[in-house]
mmCIF entry with sequence, helices, sheets and N, C-alpha, C, O atoms, coordinates in Angstrom:
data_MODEL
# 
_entry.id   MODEL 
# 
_entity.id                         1 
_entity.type                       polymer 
_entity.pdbx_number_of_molecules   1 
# 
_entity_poly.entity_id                      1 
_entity_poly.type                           'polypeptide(L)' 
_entity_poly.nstd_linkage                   no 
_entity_poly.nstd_monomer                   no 
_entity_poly.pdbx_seq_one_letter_code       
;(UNK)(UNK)(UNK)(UNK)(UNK)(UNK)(UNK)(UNK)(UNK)(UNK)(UNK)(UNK)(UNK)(UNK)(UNK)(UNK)
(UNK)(UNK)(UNK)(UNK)(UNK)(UNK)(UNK)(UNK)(UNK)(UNK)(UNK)(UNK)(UNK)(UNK)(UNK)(UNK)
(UNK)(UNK)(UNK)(UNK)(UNK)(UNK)(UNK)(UNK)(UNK)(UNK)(UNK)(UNK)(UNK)(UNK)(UNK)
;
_entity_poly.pdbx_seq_one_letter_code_can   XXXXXXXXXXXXXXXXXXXXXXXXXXXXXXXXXXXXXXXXXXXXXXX 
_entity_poly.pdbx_strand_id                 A 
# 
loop_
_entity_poly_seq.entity_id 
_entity_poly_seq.num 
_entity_poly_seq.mon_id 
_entity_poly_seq.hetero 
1 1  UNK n 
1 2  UNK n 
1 3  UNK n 
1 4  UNK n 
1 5  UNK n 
1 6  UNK n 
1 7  UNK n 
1 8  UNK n 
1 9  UNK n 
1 10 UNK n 
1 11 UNK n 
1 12 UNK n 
1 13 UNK n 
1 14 UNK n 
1 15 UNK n 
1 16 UNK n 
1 17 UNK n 
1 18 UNK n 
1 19 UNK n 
1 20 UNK n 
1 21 UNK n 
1 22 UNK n 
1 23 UNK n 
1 24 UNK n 
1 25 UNK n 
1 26 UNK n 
1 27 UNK n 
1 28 UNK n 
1 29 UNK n 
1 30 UNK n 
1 31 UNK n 
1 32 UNK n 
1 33 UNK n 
1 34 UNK n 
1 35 UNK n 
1 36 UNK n 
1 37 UNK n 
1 38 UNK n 
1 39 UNK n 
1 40 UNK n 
1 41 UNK n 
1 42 UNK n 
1 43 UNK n 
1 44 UNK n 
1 45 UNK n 
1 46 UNK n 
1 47 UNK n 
# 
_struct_asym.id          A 
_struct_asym.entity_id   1 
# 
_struct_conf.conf_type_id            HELX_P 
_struct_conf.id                      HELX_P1 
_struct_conf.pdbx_PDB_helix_id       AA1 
_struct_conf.beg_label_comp_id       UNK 
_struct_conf.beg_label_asym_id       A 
_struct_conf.beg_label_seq_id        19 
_struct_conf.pdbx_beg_PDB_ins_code   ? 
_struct_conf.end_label_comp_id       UNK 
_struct_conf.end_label_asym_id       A 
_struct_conf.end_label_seq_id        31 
_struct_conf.pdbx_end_PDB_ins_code   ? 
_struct_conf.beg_auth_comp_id        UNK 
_struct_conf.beg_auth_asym_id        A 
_struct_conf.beg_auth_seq_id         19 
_struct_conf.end_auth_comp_id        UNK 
_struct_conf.end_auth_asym_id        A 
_struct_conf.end_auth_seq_id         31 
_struct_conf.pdbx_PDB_helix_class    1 
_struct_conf.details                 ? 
_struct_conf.pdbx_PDB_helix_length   13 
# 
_struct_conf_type.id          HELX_P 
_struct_conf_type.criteria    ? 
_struct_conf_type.reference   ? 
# 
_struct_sheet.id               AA1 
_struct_sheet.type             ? 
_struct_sheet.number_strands   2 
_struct_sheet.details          ? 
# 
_struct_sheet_order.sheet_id     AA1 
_struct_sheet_order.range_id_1   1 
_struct_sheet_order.range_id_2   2 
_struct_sheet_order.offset       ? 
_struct_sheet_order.sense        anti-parallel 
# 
loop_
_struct_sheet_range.sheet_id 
_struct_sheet_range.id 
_struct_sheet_range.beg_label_comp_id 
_struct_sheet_range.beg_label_asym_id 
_struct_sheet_range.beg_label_seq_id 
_struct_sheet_range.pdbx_beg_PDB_ins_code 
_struct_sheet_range.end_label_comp_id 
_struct_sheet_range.end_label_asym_id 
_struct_sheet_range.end_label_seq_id 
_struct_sheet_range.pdbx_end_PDB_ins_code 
_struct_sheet_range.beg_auth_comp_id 
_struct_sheet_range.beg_auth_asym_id 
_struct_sheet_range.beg_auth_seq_id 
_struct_sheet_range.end_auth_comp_id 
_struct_sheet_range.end_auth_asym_id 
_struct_sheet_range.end_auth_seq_id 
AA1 1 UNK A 32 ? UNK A 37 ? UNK A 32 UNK A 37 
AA1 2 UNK A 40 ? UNK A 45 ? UNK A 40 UNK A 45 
# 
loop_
_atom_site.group_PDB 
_atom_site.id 
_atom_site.type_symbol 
_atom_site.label_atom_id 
_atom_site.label_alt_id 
_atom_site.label_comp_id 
_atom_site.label_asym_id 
_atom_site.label_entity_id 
_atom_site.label_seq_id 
_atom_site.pdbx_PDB_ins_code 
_atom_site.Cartn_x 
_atom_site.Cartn_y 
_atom_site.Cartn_z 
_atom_site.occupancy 
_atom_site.B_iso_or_equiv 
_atom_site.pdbx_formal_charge 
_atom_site.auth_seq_id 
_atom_site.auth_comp_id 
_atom_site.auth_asym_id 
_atom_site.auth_atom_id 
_atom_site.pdbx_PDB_model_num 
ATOM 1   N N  . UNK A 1 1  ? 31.938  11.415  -8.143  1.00 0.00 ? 1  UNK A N  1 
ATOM 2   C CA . UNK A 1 1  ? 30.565  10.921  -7.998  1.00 0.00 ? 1  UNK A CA 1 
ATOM 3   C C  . UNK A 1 1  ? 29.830  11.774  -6.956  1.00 0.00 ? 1  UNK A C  1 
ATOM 4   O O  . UNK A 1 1  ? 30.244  12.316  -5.931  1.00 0.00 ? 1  UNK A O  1 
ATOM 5   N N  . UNK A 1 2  ? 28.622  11.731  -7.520  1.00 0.00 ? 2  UNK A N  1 
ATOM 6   C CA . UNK A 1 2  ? 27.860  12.759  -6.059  1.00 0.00 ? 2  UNK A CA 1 
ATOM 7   C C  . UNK A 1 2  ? 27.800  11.967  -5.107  1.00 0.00 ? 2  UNK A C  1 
ATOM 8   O O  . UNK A 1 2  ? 28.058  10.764  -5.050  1.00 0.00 ? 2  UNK A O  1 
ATOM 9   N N  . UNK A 1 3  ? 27.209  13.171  -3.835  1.00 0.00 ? 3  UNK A N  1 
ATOM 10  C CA . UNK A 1 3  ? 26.654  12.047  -2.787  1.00 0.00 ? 3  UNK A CA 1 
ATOM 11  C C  . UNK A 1 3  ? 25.106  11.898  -2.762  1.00 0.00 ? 3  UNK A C  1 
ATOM 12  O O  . UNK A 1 3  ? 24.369  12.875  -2.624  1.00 0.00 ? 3  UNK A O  1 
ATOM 13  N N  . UNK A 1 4  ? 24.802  11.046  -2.857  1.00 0.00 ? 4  UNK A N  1 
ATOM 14  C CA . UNK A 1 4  ? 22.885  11.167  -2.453  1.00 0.00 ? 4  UNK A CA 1 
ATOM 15  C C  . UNK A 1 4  ? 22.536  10.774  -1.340  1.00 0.00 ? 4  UNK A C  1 
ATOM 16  O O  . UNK A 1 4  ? 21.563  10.051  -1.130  1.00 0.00 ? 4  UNK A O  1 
ATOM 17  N N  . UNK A 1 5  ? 23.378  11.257  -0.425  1.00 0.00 ? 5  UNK A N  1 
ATOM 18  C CA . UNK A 1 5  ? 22.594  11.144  0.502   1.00 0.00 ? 5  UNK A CA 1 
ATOM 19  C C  . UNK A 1 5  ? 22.421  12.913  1.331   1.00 0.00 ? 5  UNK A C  1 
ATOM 20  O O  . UNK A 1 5  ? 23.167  13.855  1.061   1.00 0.00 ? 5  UNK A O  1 
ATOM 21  N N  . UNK A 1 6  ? 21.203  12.967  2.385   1.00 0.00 ? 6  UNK A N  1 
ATOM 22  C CA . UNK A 1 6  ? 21.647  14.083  2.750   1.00 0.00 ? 6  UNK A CA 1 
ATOM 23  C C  . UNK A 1 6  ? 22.376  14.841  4.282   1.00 0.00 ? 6  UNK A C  1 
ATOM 24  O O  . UNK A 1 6  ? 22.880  13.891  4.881   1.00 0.00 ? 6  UNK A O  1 
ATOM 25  N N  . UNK A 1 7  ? 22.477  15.408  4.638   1.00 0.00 ? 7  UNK A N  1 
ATOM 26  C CA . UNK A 1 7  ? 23.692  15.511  5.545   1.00 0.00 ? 7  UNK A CA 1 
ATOM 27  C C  . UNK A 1 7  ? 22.668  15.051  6.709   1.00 0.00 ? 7  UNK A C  1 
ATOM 28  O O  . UNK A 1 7  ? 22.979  13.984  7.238   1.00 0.00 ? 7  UNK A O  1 
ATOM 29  N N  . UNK A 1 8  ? 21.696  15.571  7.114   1.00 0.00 ? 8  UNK A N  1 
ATOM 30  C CA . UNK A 1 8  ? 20.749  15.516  8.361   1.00 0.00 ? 8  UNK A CA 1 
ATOM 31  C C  . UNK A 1 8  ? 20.105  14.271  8.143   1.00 0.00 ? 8  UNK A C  1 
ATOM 32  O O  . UNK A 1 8  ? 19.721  13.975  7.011   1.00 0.00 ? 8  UNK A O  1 
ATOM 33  N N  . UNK A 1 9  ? 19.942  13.481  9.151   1.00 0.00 ? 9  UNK A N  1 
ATOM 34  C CA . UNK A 1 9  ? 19.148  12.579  9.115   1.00 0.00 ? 9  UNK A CA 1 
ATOM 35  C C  . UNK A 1 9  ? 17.739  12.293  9.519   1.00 0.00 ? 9  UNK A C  1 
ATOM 36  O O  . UNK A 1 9  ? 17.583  12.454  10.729  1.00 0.00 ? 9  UNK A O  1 
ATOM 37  N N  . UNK A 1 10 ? 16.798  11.965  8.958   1.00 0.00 ? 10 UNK A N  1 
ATOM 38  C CA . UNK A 1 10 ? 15.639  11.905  8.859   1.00 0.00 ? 10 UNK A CA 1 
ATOM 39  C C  . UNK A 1 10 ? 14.975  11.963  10.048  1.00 0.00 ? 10 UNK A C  1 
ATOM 40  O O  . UNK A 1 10 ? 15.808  11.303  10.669  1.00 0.00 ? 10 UNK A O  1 
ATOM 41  N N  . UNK A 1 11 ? 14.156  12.217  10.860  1.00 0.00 ? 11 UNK A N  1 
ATOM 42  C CA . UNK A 1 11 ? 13.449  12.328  11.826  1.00 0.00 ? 11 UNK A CA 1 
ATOM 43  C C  . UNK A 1 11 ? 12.633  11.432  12.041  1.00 0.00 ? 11 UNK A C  1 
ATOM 44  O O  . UNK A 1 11 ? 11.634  11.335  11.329  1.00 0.00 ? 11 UNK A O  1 
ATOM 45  N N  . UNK A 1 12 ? 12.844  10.676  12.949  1.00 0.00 ? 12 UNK A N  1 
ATOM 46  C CA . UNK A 1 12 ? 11.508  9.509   12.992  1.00 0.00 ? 12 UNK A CA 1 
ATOM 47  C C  . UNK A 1 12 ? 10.024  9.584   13.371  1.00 0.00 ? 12 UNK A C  1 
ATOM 48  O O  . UNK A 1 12 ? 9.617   9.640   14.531  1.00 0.00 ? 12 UNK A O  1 
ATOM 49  N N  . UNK A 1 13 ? 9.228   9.578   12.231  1.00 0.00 ? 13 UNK A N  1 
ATOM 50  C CA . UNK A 1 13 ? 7.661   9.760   12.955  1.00 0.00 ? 13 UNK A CA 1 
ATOM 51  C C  . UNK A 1 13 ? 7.007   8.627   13.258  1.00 0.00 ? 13 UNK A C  1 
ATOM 52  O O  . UNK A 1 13 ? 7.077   7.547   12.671  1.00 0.00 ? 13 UNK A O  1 
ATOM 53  N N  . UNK A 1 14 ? 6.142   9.020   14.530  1.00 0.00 ? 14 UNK A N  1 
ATOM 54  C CA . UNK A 1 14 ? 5.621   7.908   14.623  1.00 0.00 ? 14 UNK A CA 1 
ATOM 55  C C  . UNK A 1 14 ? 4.502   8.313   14.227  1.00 0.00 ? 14 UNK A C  1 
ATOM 56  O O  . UNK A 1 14 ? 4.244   9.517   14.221  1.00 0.00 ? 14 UNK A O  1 
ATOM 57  N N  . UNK A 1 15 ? 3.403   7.147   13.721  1.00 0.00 ? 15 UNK A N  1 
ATOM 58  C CA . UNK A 1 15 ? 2.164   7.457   13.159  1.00 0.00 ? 15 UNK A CA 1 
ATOM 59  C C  . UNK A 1 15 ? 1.304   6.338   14.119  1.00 0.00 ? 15 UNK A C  1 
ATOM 60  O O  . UNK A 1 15 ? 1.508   5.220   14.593  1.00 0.00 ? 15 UNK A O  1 
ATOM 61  N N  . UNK A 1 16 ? 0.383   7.194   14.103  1.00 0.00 ? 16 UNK A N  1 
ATOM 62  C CA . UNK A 1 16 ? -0.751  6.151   14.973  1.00 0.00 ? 16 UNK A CA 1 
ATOM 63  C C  . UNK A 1 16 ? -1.779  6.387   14.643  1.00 0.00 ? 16 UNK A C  1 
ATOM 64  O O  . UNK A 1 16 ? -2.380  7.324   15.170  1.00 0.00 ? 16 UNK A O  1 
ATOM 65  N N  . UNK A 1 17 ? -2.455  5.487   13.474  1.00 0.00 ? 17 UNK A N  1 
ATOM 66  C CA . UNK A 1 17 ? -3.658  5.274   13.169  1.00 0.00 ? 17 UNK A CA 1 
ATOM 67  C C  . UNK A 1 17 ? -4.747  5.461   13.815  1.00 0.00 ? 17 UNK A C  1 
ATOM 68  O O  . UNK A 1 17 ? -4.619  5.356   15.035  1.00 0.00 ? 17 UNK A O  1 
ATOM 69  N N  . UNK A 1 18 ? -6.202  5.802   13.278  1.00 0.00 ? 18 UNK A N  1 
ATOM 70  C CA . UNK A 1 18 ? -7.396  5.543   14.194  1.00 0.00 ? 18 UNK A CA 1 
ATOM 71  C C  . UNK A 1 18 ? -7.981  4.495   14.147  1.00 0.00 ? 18 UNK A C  1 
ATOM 72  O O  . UNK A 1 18 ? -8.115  3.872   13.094  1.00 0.00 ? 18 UNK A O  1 
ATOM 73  N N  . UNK A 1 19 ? -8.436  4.108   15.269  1.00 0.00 ? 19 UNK A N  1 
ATOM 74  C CA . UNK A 1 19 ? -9.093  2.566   15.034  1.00 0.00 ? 19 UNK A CA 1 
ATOM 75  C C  . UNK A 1 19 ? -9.869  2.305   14.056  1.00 0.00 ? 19 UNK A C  1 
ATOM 76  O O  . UNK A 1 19 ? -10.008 1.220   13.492  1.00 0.00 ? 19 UNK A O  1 
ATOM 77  N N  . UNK A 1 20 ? -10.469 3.446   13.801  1.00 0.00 ? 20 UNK A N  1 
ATOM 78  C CA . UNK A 1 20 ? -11.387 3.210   12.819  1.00 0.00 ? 20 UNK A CA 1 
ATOM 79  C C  . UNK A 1 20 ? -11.012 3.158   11.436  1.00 0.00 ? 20 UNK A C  1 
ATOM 80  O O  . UNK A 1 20 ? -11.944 2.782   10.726  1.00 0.00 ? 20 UNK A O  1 
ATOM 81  N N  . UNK A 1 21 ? -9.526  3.515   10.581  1.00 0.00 ? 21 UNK A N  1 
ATOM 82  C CA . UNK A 1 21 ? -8.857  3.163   9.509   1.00 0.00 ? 21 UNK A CA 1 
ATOM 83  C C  . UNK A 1 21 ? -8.675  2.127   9.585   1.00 0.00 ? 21 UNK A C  1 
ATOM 84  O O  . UNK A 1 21 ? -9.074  1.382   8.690   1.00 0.00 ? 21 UNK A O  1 
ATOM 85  N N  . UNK A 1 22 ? -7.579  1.338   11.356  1.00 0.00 ? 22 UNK A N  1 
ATOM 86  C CA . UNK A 1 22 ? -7.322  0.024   11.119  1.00 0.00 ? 22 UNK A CA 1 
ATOM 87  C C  . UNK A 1 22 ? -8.485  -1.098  10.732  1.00 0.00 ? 22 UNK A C  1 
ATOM 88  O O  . UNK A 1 22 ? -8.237  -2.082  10.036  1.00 0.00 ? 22 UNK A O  1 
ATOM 89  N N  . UNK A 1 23 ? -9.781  -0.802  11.285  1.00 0.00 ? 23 UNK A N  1 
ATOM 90  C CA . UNK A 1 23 ? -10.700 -1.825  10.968  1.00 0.00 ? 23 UNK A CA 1 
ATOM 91  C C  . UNK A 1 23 ? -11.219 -1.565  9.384   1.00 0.00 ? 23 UNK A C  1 
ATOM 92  O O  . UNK A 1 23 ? -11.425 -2.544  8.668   1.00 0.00 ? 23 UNK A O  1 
ATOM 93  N N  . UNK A 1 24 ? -11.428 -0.140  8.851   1.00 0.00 ? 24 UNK A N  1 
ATOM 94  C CA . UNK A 1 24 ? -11.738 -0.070  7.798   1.00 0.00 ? 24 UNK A CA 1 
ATOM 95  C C  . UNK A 1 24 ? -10.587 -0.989  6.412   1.00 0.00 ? 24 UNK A C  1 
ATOM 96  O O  . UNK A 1 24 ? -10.917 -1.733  5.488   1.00 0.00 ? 24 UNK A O  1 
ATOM 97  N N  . UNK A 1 25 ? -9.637  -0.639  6.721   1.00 0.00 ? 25 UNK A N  1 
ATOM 98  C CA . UNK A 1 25 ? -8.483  -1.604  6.045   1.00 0.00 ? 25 UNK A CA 1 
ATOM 99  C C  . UNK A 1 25 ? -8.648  -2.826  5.821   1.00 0.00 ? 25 UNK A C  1 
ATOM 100 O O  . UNK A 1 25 ? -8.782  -3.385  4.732   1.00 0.00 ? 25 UNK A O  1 
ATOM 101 N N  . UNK A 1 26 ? -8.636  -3.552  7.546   1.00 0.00 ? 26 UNK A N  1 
ATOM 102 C CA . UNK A 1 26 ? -8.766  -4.820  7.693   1.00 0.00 ? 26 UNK A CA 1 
ATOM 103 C C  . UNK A 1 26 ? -10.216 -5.481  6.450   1.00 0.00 ? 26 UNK A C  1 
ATOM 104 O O  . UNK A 1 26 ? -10.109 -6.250  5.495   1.00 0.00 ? 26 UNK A O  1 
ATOM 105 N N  . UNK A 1 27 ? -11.349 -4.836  6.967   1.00 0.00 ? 27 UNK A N  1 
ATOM 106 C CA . UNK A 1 27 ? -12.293 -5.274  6.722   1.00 0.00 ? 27 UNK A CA 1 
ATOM 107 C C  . UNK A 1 27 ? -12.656 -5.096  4.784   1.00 0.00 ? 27 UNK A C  1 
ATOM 108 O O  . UNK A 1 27 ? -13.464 -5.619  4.018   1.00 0.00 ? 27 UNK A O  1 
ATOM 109 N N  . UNK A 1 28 ? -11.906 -4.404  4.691   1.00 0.00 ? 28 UNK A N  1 
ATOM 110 C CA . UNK A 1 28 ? -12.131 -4.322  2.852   1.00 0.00 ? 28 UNK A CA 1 
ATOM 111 C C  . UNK A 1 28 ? -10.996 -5.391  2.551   1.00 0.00 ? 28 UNK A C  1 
ATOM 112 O O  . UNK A 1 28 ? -11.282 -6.316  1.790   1.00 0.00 ? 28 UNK A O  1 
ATOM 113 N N  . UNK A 1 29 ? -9.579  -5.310  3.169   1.00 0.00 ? 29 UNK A N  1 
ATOM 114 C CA . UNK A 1 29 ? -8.915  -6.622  2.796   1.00 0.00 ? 29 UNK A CA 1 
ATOM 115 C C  . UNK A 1 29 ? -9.186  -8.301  2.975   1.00 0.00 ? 29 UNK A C  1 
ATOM 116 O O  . UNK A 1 29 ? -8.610  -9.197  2.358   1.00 0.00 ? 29 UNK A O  1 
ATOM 117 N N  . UNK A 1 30 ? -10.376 -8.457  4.143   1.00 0.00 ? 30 UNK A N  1 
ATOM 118 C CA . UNK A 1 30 ? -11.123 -9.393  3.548   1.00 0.00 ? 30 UNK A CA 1 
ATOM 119 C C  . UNK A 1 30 ? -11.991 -9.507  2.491   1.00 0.00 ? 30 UNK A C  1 
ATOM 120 O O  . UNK A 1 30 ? -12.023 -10.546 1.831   1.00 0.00 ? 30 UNK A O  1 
ATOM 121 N N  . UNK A 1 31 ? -12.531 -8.792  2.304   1.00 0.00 ? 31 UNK A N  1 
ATOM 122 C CA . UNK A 1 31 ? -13.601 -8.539  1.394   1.00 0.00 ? 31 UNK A CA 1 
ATOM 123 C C  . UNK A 1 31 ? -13.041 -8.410  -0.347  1.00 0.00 ? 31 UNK A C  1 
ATOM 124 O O  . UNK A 1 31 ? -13.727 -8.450  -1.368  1.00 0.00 ? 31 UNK A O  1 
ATOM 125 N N  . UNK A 1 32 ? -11.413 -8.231  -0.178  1.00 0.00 ? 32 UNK A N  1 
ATOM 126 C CA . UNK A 1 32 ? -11.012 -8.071  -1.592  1.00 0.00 ? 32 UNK A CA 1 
ATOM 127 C C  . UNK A 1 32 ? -10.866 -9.416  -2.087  1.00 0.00 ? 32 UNK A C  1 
ATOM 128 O O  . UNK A 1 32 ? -10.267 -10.011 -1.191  1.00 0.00 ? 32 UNK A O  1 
ATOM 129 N N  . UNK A 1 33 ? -11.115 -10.286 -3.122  1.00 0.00 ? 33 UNK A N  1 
ATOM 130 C CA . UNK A 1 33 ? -10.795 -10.828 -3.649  1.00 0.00 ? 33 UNK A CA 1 
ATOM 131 C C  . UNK A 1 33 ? -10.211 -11.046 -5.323  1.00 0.00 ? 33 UNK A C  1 
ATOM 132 O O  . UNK A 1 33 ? -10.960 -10.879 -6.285  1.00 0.00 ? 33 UNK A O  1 
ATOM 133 N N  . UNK A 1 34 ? -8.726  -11.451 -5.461  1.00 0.00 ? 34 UNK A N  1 
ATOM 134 C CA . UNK A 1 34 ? -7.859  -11.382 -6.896  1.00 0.00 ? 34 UNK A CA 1 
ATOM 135 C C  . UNK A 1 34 ? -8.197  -12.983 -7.282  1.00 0.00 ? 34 UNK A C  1 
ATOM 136 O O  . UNK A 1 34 ? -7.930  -13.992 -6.628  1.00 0.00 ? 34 UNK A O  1 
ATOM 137 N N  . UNK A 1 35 ? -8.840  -12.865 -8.503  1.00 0.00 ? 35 UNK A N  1 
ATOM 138 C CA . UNK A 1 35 ? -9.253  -14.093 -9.488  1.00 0.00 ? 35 UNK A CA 1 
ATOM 139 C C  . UNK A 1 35 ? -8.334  -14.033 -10.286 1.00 0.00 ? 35 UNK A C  1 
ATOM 140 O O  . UNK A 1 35 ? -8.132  -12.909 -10.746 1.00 0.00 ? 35 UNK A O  1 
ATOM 141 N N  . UNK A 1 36 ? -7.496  -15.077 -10.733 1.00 0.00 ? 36 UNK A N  1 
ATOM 142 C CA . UNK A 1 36 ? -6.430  -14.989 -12.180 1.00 0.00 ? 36 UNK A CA 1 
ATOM 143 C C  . UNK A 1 36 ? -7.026  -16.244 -13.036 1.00 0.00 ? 36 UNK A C  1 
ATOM 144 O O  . UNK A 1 36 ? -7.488  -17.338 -12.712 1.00 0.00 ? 36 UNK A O  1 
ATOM 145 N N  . UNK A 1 37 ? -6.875  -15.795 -13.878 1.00 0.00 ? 37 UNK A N  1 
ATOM 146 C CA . UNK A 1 37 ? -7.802  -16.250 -15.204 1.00 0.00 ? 37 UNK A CA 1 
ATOM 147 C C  . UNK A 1 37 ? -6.612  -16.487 -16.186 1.00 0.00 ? 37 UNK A C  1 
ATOM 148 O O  . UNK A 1 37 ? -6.147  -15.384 -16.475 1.00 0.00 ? 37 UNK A O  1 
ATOM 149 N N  . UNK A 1 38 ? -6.092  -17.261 -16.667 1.00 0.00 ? 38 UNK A N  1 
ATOM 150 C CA . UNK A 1 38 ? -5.137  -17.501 -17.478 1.00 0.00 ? 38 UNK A CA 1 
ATOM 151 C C  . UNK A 1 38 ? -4.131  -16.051 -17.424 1.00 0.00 ? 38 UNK A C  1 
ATOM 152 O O  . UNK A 1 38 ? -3.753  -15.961 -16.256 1.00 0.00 ? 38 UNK A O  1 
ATOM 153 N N  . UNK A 1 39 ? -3.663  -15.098 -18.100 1.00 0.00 ? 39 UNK A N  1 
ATOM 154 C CA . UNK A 1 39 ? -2.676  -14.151 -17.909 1.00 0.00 ? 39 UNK A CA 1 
ATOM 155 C C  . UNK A 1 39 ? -3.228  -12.900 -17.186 1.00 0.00 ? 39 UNK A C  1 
ATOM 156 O O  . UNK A 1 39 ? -2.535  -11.904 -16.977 1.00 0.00 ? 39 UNK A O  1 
ATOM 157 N N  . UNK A 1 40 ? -4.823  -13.048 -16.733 1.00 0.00 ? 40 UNK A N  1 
ATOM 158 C CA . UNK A 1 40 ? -5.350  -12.066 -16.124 1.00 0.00 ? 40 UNK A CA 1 
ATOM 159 C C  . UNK A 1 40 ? -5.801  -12.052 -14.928 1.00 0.00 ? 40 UNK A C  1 
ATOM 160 O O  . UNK A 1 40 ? -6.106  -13.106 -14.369 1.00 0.00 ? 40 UNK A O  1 
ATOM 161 N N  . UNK A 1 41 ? -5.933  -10.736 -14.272 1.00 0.00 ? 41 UNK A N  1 
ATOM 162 C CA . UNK A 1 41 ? -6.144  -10.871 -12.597 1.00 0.00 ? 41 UNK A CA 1 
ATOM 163 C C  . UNK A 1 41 ? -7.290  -9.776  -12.581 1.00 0.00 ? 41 UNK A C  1 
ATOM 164 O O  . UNK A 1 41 ? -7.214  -8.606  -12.956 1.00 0.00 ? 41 UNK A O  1 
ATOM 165 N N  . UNK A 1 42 ? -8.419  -10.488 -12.025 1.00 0.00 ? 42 UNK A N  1 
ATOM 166 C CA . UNK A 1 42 ? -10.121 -9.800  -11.554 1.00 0.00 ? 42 UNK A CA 1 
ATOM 167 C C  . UNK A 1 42 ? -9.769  -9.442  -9.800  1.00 0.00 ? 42 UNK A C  1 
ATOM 168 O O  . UNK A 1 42 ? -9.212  -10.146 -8.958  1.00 0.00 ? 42 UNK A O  1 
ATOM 169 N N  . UNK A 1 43 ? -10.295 -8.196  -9.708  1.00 0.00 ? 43 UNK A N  1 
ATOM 170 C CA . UNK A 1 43 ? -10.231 -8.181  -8.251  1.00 0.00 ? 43 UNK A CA 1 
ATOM 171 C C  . UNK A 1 43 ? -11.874 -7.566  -7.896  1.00 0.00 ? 43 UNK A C  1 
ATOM 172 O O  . UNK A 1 43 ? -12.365 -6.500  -8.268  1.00 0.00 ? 43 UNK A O  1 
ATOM 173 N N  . UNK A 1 44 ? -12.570 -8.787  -6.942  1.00 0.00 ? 44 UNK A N  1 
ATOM 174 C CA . UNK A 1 44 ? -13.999 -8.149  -6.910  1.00 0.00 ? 44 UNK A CA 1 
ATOM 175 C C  . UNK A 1 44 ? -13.967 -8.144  -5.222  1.00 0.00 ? 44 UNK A C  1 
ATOM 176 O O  . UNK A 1 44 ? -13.259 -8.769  -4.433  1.00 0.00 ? 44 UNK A O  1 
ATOM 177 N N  . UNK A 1 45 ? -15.015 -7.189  -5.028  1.00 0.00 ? 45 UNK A N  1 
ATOM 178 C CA . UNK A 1 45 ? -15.144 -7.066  -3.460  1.00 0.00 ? 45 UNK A CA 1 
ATOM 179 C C  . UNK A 1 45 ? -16.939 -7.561  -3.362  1.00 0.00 ? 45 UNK A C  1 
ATOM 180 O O  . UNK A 1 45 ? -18.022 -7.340  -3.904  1.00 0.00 ? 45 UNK A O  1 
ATOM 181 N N  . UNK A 1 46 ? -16.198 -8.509  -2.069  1.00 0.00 ? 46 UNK A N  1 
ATOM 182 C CA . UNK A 1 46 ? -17.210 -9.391  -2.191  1.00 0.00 ? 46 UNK A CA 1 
ATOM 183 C C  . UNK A 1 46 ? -18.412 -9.218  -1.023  1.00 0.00 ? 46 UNK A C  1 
ATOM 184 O O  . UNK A 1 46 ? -19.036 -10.075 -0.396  1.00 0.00 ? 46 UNK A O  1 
ATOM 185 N N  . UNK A 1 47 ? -18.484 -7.433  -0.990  1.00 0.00 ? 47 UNK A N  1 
ATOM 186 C CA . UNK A 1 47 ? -19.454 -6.985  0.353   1.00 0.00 ? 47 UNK A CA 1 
ATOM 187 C C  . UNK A 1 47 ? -20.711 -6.470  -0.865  1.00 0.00 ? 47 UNK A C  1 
ATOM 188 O O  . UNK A 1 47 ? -21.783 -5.999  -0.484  1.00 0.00 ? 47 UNK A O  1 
# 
């Protein structure tokens, strides 16, 4: 059997957002809203 994995191990990054993604995120994930309608799902943004 192979191996899948690989010999070196991954390097940890850290990522640090700009404030201004985190609020942009935040603020469209209020704004998203998912309607399900019998087997279907509406997603409207409600800005």
């Amino acid at each position: 059997m192979a191996k899948l994995y690989s010999k070196q191990p991954k390097k940890n990054i850290n990522l640090n957002p700009k404030d201004e993604t985190i609020s942009f995120i935040l603020n469209y994930s209020k704004a998203l809203s998912v309607i399900n309608y019998k087997e279907m799902k509406f997603e409207a943004l409600q800005n």
